[in-house]
C-alpha positions as CSV (number, residue, x, y, z in Angstrom):
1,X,0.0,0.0,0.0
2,X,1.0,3.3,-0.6
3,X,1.5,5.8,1.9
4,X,1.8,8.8,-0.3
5,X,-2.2,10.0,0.0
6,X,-1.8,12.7,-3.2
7,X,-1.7,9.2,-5.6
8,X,-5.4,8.2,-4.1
9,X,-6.8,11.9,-5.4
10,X,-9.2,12.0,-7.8
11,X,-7.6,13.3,-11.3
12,X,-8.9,16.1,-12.7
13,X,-9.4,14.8,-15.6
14,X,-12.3,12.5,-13.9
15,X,-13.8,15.5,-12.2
16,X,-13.9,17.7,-15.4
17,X,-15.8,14.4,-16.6
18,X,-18.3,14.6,-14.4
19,X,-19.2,18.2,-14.1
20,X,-19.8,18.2,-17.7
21,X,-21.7,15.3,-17.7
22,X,-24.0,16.9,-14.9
23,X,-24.2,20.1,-16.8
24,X,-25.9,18.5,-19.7
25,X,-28.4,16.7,-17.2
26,X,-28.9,20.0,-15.4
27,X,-29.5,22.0,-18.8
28,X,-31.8,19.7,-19.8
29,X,-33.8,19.5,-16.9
30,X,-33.9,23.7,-17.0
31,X,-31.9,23.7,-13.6
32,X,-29.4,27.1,-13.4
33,X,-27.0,25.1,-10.8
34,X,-26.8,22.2,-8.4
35,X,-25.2,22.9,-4.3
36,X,-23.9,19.5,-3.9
37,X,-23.9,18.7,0.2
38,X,-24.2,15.0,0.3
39,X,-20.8,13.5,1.4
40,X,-20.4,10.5,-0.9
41,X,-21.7,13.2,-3.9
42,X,-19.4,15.6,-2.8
43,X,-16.9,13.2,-3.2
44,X,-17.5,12.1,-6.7
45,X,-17.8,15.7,-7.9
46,X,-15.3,17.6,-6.1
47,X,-12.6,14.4,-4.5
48,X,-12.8,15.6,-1.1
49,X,-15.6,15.0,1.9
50,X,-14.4,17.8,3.9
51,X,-17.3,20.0,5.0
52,X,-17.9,22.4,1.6
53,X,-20.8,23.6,-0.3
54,X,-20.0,22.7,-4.0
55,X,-21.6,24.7,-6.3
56,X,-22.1,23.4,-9.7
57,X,-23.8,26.4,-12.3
58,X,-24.3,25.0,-15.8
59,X,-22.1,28.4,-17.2
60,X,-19.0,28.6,-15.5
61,X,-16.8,26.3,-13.5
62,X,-17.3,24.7,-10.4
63,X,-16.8,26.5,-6.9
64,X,-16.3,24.6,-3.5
65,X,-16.8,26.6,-0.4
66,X,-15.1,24.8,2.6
67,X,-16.4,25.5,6.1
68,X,-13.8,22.7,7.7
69,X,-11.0,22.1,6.9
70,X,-10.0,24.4,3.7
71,X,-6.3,24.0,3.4
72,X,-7.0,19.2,3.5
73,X,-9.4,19.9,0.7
74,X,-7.3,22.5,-0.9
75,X,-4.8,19.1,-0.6
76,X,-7.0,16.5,-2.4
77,X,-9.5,18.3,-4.6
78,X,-8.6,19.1,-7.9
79,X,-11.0,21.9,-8.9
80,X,-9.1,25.1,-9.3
81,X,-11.9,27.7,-7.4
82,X,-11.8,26.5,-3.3
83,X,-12.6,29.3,-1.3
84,X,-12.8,29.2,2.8
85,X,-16.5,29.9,3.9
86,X,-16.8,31.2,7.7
87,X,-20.2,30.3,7.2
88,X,-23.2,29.1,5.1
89,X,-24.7,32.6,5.4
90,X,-22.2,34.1,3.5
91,X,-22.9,31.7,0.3
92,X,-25.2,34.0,-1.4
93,X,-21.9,36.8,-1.2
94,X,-19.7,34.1,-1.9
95,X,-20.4,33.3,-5.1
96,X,-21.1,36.9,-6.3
97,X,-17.7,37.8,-5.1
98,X,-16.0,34.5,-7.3
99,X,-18.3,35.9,-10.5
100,X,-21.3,33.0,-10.1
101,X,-24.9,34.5,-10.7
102,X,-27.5,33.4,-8.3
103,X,-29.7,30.5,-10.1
104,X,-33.2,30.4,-10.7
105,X,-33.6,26.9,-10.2
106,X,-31.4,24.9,-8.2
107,X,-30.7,21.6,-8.1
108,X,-30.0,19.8,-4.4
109,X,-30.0,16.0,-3.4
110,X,-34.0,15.8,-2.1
111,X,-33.6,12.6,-1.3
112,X,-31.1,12.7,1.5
113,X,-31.0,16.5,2.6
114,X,-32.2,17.1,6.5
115,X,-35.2,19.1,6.1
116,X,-33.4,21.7,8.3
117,X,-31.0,22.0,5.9
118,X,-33.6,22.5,2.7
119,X,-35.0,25.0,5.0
120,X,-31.8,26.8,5.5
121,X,-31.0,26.9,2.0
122,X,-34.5,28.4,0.8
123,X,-33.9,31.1,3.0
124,X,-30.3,31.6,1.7
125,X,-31.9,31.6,-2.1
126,X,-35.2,33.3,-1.0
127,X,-35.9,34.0,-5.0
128,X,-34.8,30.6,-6.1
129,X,-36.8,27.3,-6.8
130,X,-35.0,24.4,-5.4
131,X,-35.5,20.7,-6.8
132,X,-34.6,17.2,-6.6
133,X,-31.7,16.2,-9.1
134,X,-30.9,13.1,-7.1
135,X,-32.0,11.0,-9.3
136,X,-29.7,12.5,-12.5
137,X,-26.7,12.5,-10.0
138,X,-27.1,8.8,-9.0
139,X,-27.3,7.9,-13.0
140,X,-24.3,9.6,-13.6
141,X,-22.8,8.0,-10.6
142,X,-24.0,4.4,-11.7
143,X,-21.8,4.5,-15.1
144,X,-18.5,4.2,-13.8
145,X,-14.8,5.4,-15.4
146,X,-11.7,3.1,-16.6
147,X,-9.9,5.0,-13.2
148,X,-13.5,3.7,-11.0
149,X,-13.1,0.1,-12.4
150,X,-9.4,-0.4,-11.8
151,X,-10.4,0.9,-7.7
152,X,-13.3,-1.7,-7.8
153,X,-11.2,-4.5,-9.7
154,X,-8.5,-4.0,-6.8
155,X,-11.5,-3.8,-3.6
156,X,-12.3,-7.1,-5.3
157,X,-8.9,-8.6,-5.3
158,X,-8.8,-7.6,-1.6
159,X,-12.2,-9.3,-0.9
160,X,-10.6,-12.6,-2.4
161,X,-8.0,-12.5,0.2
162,X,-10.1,-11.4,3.4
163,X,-12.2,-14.6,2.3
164,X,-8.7,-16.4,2.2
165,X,-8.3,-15.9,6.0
166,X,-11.4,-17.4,7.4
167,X,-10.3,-21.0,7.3
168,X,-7.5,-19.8,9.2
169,X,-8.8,-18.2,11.6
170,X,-12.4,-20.3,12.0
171,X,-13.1,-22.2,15.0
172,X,-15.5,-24.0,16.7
173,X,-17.2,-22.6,19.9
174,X,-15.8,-19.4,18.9
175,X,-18.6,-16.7,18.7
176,X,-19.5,-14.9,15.6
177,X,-18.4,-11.4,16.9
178,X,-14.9,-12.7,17.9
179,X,-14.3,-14.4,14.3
180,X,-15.9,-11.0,12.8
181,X,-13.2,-9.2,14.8
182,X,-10.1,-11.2,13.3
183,X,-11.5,-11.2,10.1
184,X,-12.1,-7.5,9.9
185,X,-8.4,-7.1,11.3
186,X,-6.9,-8.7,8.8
187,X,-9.3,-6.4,6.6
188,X,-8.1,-3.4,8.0
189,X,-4.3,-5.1,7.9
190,X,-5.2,-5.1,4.1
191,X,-6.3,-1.2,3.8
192,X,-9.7,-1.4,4.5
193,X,-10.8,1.8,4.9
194,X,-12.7,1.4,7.7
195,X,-16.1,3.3,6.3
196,X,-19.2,1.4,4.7
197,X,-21.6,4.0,2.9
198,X,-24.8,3.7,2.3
199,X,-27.4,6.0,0.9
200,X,-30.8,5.1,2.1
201,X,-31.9,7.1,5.0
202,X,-31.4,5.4,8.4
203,X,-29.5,2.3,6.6
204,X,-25.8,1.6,8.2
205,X,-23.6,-1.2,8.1
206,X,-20.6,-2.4,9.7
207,X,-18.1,-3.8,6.9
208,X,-21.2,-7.0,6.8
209,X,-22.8,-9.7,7.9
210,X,-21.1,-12.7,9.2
211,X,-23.4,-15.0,10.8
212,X,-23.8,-18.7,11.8
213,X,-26.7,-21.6,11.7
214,X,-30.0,-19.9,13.0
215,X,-28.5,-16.5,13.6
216,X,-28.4,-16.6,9.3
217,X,-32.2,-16.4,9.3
218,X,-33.0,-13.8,12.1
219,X,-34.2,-10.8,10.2
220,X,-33.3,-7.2,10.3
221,X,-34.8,-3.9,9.7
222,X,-31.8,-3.4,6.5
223,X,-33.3,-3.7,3.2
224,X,-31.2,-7.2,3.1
225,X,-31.8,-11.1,2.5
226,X,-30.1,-11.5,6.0
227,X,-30.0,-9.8,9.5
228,X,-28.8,-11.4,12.1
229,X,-29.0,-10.5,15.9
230,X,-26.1,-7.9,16.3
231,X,-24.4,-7.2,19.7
232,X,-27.6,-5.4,21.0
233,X,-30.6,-4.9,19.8
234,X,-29.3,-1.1,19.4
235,X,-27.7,-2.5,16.1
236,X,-30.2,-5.3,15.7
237,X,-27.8,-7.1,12.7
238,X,-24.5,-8.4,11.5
239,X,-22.8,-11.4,14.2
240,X,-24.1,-11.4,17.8
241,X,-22.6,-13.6,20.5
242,X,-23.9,-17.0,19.3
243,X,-21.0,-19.8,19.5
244,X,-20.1,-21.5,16.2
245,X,-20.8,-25.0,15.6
246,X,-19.9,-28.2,13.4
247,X,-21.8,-28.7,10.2
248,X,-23.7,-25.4,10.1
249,X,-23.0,-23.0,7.4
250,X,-21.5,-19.9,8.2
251,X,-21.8,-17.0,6.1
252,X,-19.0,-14.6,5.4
253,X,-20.8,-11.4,3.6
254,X,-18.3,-8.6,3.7
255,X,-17.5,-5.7,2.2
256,X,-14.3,-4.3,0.9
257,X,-13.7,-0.9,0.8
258,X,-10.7,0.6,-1.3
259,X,-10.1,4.3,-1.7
260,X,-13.8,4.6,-1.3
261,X,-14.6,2.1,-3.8
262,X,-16.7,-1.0,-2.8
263,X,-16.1,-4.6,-3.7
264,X,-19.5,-6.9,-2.1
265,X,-18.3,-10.7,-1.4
266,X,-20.4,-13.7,0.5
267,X,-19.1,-16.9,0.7
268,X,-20.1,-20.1,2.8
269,X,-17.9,-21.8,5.2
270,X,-18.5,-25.0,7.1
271,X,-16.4,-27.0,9.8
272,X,-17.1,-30.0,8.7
273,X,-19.7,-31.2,5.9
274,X,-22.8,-29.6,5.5
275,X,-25.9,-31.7,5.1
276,X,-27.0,-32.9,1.7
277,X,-29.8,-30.6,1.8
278,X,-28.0,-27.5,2.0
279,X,-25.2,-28.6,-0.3
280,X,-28.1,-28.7,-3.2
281,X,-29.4,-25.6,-2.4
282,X,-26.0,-24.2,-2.3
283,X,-25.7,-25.5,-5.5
284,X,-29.1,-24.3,-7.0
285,X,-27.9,-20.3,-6.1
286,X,-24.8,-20.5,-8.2
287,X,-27.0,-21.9,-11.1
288,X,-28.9,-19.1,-11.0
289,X,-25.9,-16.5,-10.5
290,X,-24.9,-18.2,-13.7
291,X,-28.1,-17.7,-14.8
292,X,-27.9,-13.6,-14.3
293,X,-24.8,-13.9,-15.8
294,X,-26.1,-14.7,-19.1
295,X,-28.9,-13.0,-19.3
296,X,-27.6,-9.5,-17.9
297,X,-26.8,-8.0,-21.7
298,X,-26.4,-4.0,-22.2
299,X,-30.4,-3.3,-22.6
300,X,-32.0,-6.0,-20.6
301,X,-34.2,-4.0,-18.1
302,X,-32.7,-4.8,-14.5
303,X,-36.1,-5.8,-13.0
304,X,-36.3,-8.6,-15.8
305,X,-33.2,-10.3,-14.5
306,X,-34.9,-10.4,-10.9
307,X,-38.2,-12.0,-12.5
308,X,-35.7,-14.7,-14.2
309,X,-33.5,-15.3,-11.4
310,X,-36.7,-15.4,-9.1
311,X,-38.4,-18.4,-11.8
312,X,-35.0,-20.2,-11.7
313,X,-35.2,-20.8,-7.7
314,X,-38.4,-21.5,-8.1
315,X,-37.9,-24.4,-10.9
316,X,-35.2,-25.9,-8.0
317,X,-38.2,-25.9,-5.6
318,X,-37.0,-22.9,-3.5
319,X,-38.8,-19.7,-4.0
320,X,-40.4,-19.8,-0.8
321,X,-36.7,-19.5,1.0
322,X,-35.7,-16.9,-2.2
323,X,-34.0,-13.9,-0.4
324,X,-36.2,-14.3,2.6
325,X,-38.9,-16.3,3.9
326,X,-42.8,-14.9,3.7
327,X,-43.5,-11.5,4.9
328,X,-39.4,-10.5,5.5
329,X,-39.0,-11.8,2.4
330,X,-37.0,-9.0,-0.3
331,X,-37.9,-8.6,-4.2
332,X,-34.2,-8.2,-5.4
333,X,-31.6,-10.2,-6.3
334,X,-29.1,-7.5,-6.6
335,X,-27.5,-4.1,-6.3
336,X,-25.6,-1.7,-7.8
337,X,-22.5,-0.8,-5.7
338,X,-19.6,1.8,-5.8
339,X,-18.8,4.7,-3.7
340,X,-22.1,3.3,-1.9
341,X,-23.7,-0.5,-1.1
342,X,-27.2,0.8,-2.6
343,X,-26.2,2.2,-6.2
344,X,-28.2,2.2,-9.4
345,X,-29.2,-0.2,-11.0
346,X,-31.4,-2.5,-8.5
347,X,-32.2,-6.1,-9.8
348,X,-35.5,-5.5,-8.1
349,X,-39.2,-6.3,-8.5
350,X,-40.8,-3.5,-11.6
351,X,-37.1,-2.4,-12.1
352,X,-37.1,0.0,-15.3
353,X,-33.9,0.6,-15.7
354,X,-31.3,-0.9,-18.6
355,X,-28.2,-1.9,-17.9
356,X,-25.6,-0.1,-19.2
357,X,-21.5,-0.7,-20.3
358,X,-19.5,0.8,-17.2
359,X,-22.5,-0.1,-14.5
360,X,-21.9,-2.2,-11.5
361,X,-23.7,-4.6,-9.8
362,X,-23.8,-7.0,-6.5
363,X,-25.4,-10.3,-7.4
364,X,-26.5,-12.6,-4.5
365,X,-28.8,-15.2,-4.9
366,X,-29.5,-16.8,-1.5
367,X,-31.6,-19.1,0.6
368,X,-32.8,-18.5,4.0
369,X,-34.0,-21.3,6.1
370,X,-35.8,-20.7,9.4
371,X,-33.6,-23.0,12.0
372,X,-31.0,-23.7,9.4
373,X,-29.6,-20.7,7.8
374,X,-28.6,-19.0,5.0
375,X,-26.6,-20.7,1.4
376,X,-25.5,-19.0,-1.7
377,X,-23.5,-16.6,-3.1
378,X,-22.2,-13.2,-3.6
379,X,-20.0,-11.2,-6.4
380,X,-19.4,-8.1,-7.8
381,X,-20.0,-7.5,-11.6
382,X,-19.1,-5.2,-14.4
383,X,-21.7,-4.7,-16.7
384,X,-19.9,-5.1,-20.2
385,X,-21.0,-4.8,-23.7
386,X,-20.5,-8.6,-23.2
387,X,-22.2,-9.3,-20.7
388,X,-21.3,-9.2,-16.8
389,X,-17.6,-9.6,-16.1
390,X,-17.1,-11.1,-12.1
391,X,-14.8,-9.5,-10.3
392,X,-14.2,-11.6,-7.3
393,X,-12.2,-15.1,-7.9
394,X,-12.1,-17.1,-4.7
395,X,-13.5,-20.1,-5.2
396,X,-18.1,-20.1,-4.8
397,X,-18.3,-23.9,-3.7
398,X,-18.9,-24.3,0.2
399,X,-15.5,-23.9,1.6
400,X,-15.1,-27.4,4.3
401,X,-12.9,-26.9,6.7
């Protein structure tokens, strides 16, 4: 790993990509500007999450006003204009002074801004109509760069070896939170960075789920085929304190974060063999992962490949333990992922949307079973003109120990 933090900024060269990508959604939309707040937008637009008002405008070039700390994102943004702002009252004054007109109509991320905060800004823009462009930004952001794949192709390669550890470090009687602890170590001993993002409101996760027999199908509030108990019910997922025993699958479903770049991995583990039951479902999920696979062209709408992958369980006799059992039961079969677990495009029940060259998606067929647990599989794609090109390599059969 390198230590030298400059080589892990954003070129330029990406973020003069995406503003003018934006500024032809925001032209065509009739929006003057966006004020990007968001952290994980703020990110991909400006290559810096210190605390800054970015402010977009269709004519002209991009200005970042940093509250805390100016001279750090001085240090890894590349966009030329960074002034200090004492504070957001002065934004209005601001961007006169650095030759940016006031907009008309201003574009914000709706669907994640504190109320407070719209409030705050209506007042700072008292003649300006604010709206929702969270839906062009997390387009743009699903269609991801050369420079974005090689981050994601490395988070991947990085998954492949945090799954290599478990058989090491795996033991029975152990409890799940103590083999999630040396696991994520060796995570962490990898680069991990430490942060899982998610967008959805109230949604959190600690680097994943790694649960054990039953514990595999105790639900959770997450929009997620599995739960789990967690520590306390004040986290109410991921491992708990249950002891791990012989014969019982034991899922490993962690992320990998790399220079903010996500790489989603599940794999089963077992000490000793699992019963024949399990096995065959095993099986049946990486039939229809293959299944996905093939179908997942550029064009193919993604709620079509959840309908197909949902009819392929079913053929196997499963679709009752599909992603959930009965009412906690959830209508996807994937994600997008990136700078966030819950990216466009969803493999999802009435899904719309078309895959696209550059796109990347989790797939992770599994089966929950209510005293049992949970089989199947996770991976991380690249949607190609091809088809889907899978990113992790560590071997999908369940791993015997």
């Amino acid at each position: 790993m390198n230590d030298d933090n400059t080589d892990l900024n954003v070129p330029k060269t990406e973020l003069d990509h995406r503003f003018e990508h934006l500024k032809k959604e925001l032209a065509k939309n009739n929006v003057d500007a966006a004020l990007i707040l968001q952290r994980t937008d703020l990110y991909y637009f400006s290559g810096t999450i210190q605390q800054a008002y970015l402010f977009l405008p269709v004519d002209g070039q991009p200005l970042l006003m940093v509250n805390k700390s100016t001279p750090r994102a001085m240090a890894e943004s590349a966009i030329e204009r960074i002034v200090h702002l004492d504070s957001p009252k002065n934004i209005p004054d601001l961007l006169k002074e650095n030759g940016c007109s006031l907009p008309r109509v201003l574009g914000m991320e709706l669907d994640v801004l504190p109320a407070n905060l719209l409030f705050a800004c209506q007042r700072l823009f008292p003649g300006t109509r604010i709206v929702d462009i969270s839906l062009v930004i997390r387009l743009i952001r699903a269609v991801k760069s050369s420079w974005e794949l090689a981050l994601m192709r490395r988070a991947a390669q990085l998954s492949d070896r945090v799954a290599g550890c478990v058989p090491e470090l795996l033991r029975e009687g152990m409890s799940e939170l103590e083999l999630a602890g040396k696991i994520e170590a060796e995570a962490r001993r990898l680069g991990h960075q430490g942060v899982v993002r998610m967008r959805l409101w109230g949604s959190e996760m600690f680097y994943g789920h790694l649960l054990s027999g039953p514990s595999g199908a105790v639900p959770s509030y997450l929009s997620s085929p599995t739960g789990g108990s967690g520590a306390s019910p004040a986290v109410a997922q991921g491992p708990g304190f249950r002891t791990i025993q012989r014969h019982e699958p034991v899922l490993v479903d962690y992320m990998f974060a790399h220079n903010g770049y996500l790489s989603d991995h599940a794999r089963i583990f077992s000490l000793g063999a699992l019963p024949d039951d399990l096995v065959a479902a095993h099986g049946a999920m990486l039939e229809v992962q293959q299944l996905i696979k093939e179908l997942a062209q550029p064009g193919v709408r993604s709620g079509e490949l959840y309908n197909q992958a949902l009819e392929k369980a079913g053929s196997f006799g499963y679709e009752d333990y599909f992603m959930g059992v009965g009412s906690e039961r959830i209508r996807f079969v994937g994600h997008g992922i990136g700078l966030e677990v819950d990216e466009f495009p969803f493999l999802a029940a009435g899904q719309e949307l078309e895959l696209q060259p550059g796109m990347t998606v989790a797939v992770e067929p599994k089966l929950i079973f209510p005293d049992k647990g949970v089989v199947g599989i996770e991976n991380t794609h690249v949607v190609t003109k091809h088809g889907l090109e899978q990113l992790g390599k560590f071997p999908e059969e369940i791993i015997v120990i």
